[in-house]
C-alpha positions in Angstrom: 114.3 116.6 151.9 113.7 120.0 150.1 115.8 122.1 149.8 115.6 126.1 149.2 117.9 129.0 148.7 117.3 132.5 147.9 118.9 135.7 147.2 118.7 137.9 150.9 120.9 141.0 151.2 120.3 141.3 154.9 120.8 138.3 157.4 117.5 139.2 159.6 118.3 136.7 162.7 118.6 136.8 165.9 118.8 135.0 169.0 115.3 135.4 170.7 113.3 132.9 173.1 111.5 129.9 171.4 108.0 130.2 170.7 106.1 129.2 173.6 105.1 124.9 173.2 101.6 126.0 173.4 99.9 127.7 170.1 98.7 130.8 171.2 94.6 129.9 170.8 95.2 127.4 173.8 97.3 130.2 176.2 95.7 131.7 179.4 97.3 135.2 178.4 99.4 136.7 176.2 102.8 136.6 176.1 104.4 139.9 174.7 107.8 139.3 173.0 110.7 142.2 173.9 111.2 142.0 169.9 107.9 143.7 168.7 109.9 146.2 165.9 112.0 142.9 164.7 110.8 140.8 161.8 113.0 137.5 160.8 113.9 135.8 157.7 111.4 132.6 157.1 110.8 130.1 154.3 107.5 127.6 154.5 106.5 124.4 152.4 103.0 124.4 152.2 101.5 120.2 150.9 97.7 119.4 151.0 97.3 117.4 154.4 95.8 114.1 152.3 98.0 112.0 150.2 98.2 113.2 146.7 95.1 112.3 144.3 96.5 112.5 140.7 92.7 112.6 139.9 91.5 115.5 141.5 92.6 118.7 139.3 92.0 121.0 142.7 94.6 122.3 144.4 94.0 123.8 147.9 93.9 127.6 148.1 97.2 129.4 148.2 96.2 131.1 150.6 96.7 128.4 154.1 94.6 126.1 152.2 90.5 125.7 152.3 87.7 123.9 154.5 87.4 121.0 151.9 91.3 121.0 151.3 93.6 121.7 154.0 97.0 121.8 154.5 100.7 121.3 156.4 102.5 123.8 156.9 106.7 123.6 157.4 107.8 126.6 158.6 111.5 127.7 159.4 112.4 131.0 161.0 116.0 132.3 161.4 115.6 133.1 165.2 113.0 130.5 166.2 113.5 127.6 164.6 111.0 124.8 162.7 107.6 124.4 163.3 104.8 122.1 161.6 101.3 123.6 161.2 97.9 123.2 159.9 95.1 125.2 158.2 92.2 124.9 156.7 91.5 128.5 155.4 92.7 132.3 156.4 92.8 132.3 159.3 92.8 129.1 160.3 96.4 128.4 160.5 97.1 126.3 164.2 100.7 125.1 165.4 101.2 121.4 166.3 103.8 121.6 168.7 105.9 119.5 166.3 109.0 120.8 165.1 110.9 118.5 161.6 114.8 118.9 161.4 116.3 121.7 159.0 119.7 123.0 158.3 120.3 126.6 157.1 123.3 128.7 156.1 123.7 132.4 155.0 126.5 133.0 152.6 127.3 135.7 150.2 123.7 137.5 150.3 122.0 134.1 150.0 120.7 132.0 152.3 120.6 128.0 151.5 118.0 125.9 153.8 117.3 122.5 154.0 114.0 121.1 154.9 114.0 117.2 156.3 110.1 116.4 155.5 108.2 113.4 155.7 108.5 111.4 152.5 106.4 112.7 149.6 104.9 110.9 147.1 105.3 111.5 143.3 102.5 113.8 142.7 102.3 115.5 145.7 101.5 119.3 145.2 103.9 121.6 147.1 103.7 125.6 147.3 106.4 127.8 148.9 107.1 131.0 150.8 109.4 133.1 152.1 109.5 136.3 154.3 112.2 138.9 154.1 112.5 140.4 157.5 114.4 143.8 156.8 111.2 144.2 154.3 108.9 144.0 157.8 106.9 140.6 155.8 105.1 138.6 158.3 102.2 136.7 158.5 101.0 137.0 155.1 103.2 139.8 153.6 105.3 137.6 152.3 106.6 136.3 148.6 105.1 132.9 147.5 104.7 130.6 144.3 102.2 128.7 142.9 101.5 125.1 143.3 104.4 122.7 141.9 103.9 119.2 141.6 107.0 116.9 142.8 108.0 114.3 140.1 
């Protein structure tokens, strides 16, 4: 499990449809949402796809990984949800279809979410994000850290 909190003066949430089970790239058309001037709150985990490899001083771009290092994505919204992803690059970034379990609170201008991942190995590289939805961040506007390696 990881586990995140962060300082948020506005809870930016809302009750809205789930995403559609079908990542957008694999749609016959394009479903609008009736919230196009609404941006949520978010938090992501980023991890290189492959087991960890204590011998290989390359992380994968911070920026959705790279063709000879990708990465999984888990990805919490406030109005939508969990959702695991992939990418290989900008731009690259696909949905799986697979949502993980998390738990999230907002208390007191802070909002405290809990991430159930697959186990991780000691070693593994892990990169974070999160996007402020009063600020308007999406895709990636966003705040986001360097790589951290989990002891």
């Amino acid at each position: 499990m990881v586990h995140l909190s962060w300082q948020d003066a506005t809870q930016d949430v809302a009750a809205i449809p789930k995403a559609p089970a079908a990542p957008p790239e694999q749609r016959v058309r394009k479903e609008q949402t009736s919230a196009t001037e609404r941006f949520f709150d978010a938090a992501a985990v980023m991890i290189p796809a492959g087991p960890p490899d204590v011998n290989n001083p390359i992380s994968p771009s911070l920026q959705m990984g790279d063709p000879g290092n990708p990465v999984d994505i888990y990805y919490w919204n406030a109005a939508r949800g969990t959702m695991r992803m992939t990418a290989h690059g900008r731009g690259t970034t696909r949905r799986t279809a697979e949502a993980f379990p998390a738990r999230s609170v907002y208390r007191a201008g802070t909002w405290h979410l809990v991430l159930e991942l697959p186990a991780l190995l000691t070693g593994t590289r892990l990169a974070f994000a999160v996007w402020n939805g009063s600020q308007l961040d999406r895709d990636g506007r966003k705040y986001f850290s360097v790589w951290h390696w989990l002891e």
